[in-house]
N, CA, C and O atoms as a MOPAC input file, in Angstrom:
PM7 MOZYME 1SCF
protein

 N     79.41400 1    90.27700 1   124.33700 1
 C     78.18700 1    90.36900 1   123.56500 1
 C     77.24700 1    91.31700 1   124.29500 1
 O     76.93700 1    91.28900 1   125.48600 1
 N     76.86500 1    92.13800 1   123.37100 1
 C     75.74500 1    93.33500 1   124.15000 1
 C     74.29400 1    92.92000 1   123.93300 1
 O     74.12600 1    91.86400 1   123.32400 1
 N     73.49900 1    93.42200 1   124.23500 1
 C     71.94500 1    93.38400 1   123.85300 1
 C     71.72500 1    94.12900 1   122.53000 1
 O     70.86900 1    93.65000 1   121.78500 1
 N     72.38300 1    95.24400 1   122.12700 1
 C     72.48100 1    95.57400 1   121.04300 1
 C     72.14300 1    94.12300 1   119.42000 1
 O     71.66900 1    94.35400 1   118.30700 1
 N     72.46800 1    93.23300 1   119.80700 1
 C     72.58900 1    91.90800 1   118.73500 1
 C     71.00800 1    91.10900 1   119.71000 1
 O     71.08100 1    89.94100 1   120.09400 1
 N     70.08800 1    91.72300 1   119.89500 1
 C     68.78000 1    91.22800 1   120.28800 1
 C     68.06100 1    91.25700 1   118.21900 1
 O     68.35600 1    92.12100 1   117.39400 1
 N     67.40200 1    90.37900 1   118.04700 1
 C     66.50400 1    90.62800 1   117.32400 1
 C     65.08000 1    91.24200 1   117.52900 1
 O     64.32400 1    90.52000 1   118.18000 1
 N     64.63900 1    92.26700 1   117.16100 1
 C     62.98100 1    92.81800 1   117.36000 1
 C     62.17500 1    92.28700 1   116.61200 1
 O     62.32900 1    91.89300 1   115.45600 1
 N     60.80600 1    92.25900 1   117.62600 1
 C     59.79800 1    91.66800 1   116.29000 1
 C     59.20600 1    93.10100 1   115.68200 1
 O     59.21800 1    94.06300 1   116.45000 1
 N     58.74700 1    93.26300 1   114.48400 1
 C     57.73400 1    93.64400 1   113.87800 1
 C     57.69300 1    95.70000 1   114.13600 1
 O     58.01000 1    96.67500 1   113.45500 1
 N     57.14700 1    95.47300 1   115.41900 1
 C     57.03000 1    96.93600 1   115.96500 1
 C     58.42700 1    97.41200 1   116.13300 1
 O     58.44800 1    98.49200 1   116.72400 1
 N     59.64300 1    96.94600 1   115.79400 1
 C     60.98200 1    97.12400 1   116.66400 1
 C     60.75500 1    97.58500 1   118.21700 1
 O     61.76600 1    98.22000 1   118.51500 1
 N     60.08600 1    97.55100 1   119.05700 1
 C     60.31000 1    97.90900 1   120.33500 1
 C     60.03100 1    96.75000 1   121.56300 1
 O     60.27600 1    96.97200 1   122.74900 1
 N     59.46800 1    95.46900 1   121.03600 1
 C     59.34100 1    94.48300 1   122.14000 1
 C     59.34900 1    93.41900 1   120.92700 1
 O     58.79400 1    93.40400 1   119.82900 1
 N     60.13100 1    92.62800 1   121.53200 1
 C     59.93100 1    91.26600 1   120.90500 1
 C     58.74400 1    90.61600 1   120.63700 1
 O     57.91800 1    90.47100 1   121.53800 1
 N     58.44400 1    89.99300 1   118.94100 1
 C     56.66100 1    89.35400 1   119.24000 1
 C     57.00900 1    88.02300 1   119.20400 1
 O     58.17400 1    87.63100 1   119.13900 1
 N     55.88800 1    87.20600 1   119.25000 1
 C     56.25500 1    85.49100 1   119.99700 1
 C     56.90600 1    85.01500 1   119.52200 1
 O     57.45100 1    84.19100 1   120.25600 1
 N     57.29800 1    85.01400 1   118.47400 1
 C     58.47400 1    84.50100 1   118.04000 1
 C     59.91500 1    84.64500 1   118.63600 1
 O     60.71100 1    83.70900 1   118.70800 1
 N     60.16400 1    85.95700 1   119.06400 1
 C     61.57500 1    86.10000 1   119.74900 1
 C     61.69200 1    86.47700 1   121.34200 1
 O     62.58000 1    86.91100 1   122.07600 1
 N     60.19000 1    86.04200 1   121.49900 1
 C     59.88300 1    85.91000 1   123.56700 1
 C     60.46200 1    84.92600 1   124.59100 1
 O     60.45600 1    84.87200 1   125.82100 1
 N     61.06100 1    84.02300 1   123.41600 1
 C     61.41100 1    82.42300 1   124.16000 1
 C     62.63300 1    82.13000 1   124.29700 1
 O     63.28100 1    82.35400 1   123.27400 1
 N     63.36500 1    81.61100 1   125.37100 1
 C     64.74500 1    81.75500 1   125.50300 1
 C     65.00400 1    80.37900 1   125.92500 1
 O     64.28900 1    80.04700 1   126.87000 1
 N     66.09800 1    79.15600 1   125.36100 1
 C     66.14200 1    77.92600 1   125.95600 1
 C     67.90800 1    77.45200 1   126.08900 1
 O     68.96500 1    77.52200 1   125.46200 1
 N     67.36800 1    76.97500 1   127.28800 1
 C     68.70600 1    76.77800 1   127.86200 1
 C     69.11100 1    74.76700 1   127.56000 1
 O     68.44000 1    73.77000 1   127.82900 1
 N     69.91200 1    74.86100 1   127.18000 1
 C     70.39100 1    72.82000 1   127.22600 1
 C     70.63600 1    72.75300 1   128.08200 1
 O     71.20600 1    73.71400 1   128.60000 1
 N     70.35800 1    71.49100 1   128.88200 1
 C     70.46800 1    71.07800 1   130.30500 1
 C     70.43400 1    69.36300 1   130.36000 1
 O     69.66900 1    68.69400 1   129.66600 1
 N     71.51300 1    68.74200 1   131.42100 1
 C     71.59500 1    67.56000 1   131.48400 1
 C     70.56900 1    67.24500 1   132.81100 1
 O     70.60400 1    67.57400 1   133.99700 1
 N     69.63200 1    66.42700 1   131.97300 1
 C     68.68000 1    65.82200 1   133.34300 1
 C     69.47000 1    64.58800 1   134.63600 1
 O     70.69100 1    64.44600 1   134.56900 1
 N     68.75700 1    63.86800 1   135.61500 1
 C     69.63300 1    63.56700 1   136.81000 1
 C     69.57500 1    61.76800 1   135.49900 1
 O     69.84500 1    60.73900 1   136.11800 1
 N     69.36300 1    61.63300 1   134.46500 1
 C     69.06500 1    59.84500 1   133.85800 1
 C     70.04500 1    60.36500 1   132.72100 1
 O     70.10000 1    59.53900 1   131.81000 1
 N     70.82700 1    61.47100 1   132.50000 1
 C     71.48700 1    61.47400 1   131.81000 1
 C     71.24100 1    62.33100 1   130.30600 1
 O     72.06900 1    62.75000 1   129.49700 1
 N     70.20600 1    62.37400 1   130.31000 1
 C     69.84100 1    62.71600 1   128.74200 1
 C     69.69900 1    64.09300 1   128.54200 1
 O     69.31100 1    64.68800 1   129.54700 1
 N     69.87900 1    64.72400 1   127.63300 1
 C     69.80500 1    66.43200 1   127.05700 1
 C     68.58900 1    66.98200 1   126.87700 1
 O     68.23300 1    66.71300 1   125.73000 1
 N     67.32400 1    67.97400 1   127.75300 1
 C     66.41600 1    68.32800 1   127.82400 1
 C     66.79500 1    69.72000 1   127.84900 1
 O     67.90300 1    70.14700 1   128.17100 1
 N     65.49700 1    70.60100 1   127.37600 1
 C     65.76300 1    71.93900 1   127.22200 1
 C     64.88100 1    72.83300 1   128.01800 1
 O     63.65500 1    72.73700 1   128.08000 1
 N     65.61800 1    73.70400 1   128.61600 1
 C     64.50800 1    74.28200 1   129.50500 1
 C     64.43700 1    76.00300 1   129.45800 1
 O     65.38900 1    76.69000 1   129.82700 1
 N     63.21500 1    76.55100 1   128.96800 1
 C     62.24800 1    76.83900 1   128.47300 1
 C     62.07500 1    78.52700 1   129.24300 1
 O     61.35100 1    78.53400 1   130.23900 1
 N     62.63400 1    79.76500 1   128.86800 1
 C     62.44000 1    81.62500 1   129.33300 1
 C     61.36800 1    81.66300 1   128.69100 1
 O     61.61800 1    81.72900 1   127.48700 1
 N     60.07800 1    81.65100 1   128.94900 1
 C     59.37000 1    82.24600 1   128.16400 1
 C     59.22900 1    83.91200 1   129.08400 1
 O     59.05500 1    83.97500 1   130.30100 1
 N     59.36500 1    85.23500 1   128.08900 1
 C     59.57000 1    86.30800 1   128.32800 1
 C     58.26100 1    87.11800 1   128.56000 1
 O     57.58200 1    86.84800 1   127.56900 1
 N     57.74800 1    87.73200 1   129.12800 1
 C     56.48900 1    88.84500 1   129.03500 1
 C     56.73600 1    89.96100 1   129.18900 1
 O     57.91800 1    90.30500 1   129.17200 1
 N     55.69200 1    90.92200 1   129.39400 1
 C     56.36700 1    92.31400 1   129.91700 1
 C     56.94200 1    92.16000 1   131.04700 1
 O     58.08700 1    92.53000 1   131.31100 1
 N     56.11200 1    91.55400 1   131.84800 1
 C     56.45000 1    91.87000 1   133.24800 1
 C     56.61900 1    90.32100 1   134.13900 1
 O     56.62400 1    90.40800 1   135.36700 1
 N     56.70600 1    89.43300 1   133.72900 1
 C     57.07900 1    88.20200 1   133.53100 1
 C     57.80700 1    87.21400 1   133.42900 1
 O     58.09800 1    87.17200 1   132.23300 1
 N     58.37000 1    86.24200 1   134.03100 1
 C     58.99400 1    85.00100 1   133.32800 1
 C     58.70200 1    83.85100 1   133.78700 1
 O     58.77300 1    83.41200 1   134.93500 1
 N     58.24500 1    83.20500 1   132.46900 1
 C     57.67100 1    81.51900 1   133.19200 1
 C     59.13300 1    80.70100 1   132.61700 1
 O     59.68900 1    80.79300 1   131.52200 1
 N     59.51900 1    79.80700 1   133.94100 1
 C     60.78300 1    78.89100 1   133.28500 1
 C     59.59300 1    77.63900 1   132.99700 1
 O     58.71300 1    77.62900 1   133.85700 1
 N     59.45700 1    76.64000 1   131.96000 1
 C     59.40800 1    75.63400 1   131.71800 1
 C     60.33800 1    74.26800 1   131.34400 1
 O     61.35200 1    74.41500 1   130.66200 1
 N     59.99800 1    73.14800 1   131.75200 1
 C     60.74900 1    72.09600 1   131.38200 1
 C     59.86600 1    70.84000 1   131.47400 1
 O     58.87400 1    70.75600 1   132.19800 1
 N     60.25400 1    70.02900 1   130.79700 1
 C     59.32600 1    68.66800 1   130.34300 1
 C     57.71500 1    69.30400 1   130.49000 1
 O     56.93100 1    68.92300 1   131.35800 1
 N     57.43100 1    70.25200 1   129.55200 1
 C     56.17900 1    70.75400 1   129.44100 1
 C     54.86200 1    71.17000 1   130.66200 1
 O     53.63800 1    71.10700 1   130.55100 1
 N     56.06300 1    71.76000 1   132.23600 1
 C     55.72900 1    72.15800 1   132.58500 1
 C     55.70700 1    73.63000 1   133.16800 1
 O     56.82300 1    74.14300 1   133.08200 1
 N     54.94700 1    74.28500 1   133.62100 1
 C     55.67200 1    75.56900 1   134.23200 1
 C     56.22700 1    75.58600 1   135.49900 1
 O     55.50800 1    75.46600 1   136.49100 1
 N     57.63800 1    75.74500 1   135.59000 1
 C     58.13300 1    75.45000 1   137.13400 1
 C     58.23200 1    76.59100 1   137.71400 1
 O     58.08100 1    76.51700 1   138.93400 1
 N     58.45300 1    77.75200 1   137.25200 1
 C     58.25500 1    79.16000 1   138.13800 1
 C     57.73300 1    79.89900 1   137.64600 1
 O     57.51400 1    79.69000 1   136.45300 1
 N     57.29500 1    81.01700 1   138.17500 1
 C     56.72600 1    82.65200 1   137.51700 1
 C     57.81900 1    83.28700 1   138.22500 1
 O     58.00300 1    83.11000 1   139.42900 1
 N     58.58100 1    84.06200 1   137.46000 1
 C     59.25900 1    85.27800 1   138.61100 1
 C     59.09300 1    86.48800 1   138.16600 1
 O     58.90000 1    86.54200 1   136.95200 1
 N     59.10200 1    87.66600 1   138.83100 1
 C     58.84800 1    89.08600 1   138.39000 1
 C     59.69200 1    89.43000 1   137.37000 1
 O     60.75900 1    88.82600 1   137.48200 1
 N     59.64700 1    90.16200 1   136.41300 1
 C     60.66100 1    90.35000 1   135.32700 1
 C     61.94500 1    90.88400 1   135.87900 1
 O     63.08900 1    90.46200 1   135.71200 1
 N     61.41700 1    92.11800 1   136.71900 1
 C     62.52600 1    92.94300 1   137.16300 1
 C     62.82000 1    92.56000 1   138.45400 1
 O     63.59200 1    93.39300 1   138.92900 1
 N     62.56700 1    91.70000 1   139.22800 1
 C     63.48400 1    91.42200 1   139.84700 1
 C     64.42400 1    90.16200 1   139.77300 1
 O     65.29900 1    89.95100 1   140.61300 1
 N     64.19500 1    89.42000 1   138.80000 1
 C     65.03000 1    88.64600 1   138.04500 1
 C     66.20700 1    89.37000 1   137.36900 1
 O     67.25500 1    88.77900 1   137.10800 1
 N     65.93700 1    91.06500 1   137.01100 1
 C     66.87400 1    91.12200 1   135.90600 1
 C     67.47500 1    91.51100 1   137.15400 1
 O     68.58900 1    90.99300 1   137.24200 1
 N     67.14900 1    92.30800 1   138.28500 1
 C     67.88400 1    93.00600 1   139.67200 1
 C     68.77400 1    91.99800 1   139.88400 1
 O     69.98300 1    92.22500 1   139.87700 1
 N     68.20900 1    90.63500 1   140.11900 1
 C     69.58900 1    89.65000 1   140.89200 1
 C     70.15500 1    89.22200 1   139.84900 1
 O     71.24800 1    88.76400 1   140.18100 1
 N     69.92800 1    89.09400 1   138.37500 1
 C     70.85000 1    88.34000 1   137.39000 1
 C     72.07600 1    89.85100 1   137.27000 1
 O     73.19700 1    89.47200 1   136.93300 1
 N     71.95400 1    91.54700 1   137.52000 1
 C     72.94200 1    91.94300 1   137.66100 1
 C     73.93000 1    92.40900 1   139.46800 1
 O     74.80800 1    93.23000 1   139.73600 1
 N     73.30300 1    91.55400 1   140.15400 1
 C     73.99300 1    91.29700 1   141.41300 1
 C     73.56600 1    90.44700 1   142.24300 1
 O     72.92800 1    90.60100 1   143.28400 1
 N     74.40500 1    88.45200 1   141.12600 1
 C     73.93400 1    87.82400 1   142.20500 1
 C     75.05100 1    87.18800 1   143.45800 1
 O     76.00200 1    86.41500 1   143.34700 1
 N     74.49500 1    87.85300 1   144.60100 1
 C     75.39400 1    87.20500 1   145.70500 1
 C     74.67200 1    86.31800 1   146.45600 1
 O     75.19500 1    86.01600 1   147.52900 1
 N     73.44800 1    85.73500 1   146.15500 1
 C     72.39300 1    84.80400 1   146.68600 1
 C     71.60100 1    83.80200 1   146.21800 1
 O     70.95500 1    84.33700 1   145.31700 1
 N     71.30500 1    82.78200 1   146.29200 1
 C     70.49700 1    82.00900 1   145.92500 1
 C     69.30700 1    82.92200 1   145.96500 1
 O     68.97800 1    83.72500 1   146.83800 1
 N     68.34800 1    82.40900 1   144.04500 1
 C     66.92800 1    83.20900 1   144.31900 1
 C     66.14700 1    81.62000 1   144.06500 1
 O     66.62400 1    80.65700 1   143.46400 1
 N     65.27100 1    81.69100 1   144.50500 1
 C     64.27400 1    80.42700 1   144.70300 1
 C     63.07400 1    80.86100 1   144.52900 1
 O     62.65200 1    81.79500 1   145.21000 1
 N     62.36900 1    80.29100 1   143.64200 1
 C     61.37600 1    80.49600 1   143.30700 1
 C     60.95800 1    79.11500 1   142.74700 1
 O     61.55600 1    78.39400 1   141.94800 1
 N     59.53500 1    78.89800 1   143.50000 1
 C     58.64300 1    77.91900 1   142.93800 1
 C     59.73400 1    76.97500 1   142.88200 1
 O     60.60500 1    76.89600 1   143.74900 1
 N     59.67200 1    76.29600 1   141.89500 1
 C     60.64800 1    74.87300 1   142.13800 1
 C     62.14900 1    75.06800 1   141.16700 1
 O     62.82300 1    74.19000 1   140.62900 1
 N     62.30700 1    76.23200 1   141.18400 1
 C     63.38400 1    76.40300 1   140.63200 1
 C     64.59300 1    77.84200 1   141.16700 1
 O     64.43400 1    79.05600 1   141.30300 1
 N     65.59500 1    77.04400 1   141.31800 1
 C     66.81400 1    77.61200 1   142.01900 1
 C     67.74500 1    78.37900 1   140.95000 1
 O     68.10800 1    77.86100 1   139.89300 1
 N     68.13400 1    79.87200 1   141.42600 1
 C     69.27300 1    80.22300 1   140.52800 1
 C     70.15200 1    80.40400 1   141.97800 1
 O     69.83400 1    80.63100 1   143.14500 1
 N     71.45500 1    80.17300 1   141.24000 1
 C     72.79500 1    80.80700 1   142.47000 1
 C     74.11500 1    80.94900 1   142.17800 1
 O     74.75500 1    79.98400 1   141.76000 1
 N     74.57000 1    81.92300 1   142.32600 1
 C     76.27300 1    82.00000 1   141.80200 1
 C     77.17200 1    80.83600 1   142.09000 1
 O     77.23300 1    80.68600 1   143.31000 1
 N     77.87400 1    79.97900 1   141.46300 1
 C     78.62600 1    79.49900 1   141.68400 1
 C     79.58500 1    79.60900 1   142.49100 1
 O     80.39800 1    80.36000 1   141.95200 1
 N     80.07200 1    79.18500 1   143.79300 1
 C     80.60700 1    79.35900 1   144.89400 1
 C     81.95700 1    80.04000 1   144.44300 1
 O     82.41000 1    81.17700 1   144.56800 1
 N     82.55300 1    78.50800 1   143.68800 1
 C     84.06300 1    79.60600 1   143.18300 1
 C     84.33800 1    80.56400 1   141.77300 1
 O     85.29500 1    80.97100 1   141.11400 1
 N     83.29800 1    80.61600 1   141.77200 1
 C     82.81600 1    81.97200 1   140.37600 1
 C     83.86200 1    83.40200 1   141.10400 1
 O     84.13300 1    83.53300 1   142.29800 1
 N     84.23600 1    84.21500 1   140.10600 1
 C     84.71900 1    85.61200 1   140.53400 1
 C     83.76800 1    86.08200 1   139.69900 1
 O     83.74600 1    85.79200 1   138.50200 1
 N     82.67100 1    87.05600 1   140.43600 1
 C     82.19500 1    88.21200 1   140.41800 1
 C     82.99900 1    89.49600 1   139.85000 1
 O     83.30000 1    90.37600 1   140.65700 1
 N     83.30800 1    89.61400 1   138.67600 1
 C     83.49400 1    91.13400 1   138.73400 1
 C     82.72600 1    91.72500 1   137.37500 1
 O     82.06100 1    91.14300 1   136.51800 1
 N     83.12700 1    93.22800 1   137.55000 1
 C     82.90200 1    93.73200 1   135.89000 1
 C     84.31900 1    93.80000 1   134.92000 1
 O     85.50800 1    93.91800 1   135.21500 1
 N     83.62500 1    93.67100 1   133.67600 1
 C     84.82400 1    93.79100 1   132.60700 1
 C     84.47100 1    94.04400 1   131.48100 1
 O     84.26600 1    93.32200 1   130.50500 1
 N     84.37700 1    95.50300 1   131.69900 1
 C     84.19500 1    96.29400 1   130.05500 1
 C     82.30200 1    96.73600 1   130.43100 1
 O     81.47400 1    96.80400 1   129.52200 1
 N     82.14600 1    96.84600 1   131.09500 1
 C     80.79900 1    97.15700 1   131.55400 1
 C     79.71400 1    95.98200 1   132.21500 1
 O     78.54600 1    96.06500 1   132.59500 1
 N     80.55100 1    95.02300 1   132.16300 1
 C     79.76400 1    93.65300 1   132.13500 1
 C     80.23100 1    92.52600 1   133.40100 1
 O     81.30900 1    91.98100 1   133.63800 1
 N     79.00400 1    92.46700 1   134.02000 1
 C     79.55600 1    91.99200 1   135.20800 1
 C     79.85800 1    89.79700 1   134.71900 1
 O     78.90100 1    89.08600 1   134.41400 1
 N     80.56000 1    89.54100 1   134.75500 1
 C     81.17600 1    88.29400 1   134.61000 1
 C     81.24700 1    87.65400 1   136.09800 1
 O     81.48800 1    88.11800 1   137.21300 1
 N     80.92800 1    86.38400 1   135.59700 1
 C     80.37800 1    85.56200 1   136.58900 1
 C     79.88000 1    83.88600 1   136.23300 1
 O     79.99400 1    83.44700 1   135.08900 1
 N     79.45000 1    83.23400 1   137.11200 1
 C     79.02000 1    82.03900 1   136.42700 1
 C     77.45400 1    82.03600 1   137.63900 1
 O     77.49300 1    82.53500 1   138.76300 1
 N     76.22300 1    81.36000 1   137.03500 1
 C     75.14600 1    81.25400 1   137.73300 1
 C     74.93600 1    79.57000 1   137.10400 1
 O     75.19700 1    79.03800 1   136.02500 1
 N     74.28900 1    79.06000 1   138.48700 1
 C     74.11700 1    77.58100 1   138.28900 1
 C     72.32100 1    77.30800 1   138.55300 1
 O     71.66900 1    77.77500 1   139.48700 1
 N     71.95900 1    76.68900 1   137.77100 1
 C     70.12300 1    76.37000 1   137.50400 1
 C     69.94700 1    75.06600 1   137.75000 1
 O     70.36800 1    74.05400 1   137.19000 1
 N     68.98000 1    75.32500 1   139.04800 1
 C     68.87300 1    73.91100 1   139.22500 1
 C     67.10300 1    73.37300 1   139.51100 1
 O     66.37000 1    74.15800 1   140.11200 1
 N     66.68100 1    72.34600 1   139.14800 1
 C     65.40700 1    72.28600 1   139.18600 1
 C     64.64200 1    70.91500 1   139.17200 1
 O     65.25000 1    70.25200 1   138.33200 1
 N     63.87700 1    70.34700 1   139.54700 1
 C     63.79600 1    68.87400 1   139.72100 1
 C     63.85500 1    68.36300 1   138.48300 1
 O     63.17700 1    68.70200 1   137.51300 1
 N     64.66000 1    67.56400 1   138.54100 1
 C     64.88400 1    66.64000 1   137.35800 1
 C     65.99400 1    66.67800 1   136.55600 1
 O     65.84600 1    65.96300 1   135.56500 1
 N     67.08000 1    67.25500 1   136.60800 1
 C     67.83700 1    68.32800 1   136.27600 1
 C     69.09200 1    68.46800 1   136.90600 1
 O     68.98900 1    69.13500 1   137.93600 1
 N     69.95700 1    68.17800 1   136.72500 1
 C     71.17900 1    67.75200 1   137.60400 1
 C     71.46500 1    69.73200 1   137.62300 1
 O     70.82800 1    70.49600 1   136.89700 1
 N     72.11800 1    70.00200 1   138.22900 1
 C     72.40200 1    71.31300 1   138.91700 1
 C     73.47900 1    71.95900 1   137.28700 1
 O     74.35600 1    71.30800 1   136.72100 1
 N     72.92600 1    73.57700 1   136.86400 1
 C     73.60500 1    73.02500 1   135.33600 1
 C     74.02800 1    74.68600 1   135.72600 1
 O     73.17900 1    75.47900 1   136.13400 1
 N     75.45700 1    75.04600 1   135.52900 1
 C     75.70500 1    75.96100 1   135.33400 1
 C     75.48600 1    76.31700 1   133.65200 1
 O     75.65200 1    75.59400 1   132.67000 1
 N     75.09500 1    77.57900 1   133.75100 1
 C     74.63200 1    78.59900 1   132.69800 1
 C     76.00700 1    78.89700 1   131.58600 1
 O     76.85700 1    79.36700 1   132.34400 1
 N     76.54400 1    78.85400 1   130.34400 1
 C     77.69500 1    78.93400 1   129.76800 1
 C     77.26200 1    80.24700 1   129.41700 1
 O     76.15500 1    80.69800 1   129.12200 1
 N     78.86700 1    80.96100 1   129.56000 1
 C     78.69200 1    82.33100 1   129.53800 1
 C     78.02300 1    83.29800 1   128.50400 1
 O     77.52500 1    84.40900 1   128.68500 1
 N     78.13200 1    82.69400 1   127.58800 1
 C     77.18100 1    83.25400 1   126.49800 1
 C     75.81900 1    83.17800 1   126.65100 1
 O     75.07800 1    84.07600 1   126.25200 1
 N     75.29200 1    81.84900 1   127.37700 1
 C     73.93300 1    81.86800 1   127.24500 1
 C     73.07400 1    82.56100 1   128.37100 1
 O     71.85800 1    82.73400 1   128.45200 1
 N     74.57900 1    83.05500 1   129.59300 1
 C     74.19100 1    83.71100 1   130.53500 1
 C     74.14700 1    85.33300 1   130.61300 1
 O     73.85500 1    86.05900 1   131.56300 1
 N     74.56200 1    85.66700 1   129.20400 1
 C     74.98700 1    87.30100 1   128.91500 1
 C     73.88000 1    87.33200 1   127.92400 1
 O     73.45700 1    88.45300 1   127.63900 1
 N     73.40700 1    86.44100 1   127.42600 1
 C     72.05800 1    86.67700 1   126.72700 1
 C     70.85900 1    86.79200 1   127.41600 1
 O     69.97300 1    87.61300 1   127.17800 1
 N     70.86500 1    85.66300 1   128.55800 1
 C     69.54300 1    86.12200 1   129.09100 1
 C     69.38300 1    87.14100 1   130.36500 1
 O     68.40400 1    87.18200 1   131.11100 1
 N     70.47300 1    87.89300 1   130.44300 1
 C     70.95900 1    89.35400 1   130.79100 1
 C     70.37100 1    90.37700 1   130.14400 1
 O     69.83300 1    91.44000 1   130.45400 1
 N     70.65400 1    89.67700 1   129.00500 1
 C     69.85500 1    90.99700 1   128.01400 1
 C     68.99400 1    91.24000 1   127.58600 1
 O     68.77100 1    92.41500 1   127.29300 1
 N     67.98100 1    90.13300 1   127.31200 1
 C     66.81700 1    89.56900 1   127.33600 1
 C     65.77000 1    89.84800 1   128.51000 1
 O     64.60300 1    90.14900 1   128.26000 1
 N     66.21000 1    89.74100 1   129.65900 1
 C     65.30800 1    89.94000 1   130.99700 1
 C     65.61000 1    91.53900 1   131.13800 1
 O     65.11400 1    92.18200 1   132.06300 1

């Protein structure tokens, strides 16, 4: 899946609030299905969950490590990190991989590959 299949708002050149928001399903540590919350800016990203804001991270350097991550990035109270036995490579232009999100409350949730090639394309 490319970025090409992004929807635009209005102006076609940046998404308007309607298509700024990106949500991930996630199993909390009591068991139950909560959703947690890309909201997108220019230069921006707030993650939210149970209606709070748990990080700000720079846009671009979020998109820098989501296309080479060999590190845990930490920010504010929320963790991204490649999955230990993930293979890293590219295939067909596209680097494949698995990234795992973890954040209080929130049992440690790897990203399913689709929803991780979207917000690739998105950031």
């Amino acid at each position: 899946m490319g970025c090409e299949h992004l929807v635009y708002g209005p102006s076609g050149d940046w998404p308007d609030d309607l298509d700024e928001r990106f949500s991930v399903d996630v199993v909390t540590v009591s068991g139950s299905t909560a959703i947690v919350e890309f909201v997108i800016h220019e230069n921006a990203v707030e993650i939210w969950f149970q209606e709070q804001c748990r990080a700000v991270l720079d846009r671009q350097a979020l998109r820098g490590w989501l296309a080479d991550p060999h590190s845990p990035l930490v920010v504010d109270e929320v963790t991204f990190r490649p999955e230990p036995m993930a293979d890293f490579h590219f295939h067909g232009g596209v680097l494949n991989g698995r990234i795992a999100l973890s954040l209080p409350g929130v049992l440690v949730w790897t990203l399913a590959p689709h929803a991780l090639a979207d917000l690739r394309c998105r950031i």
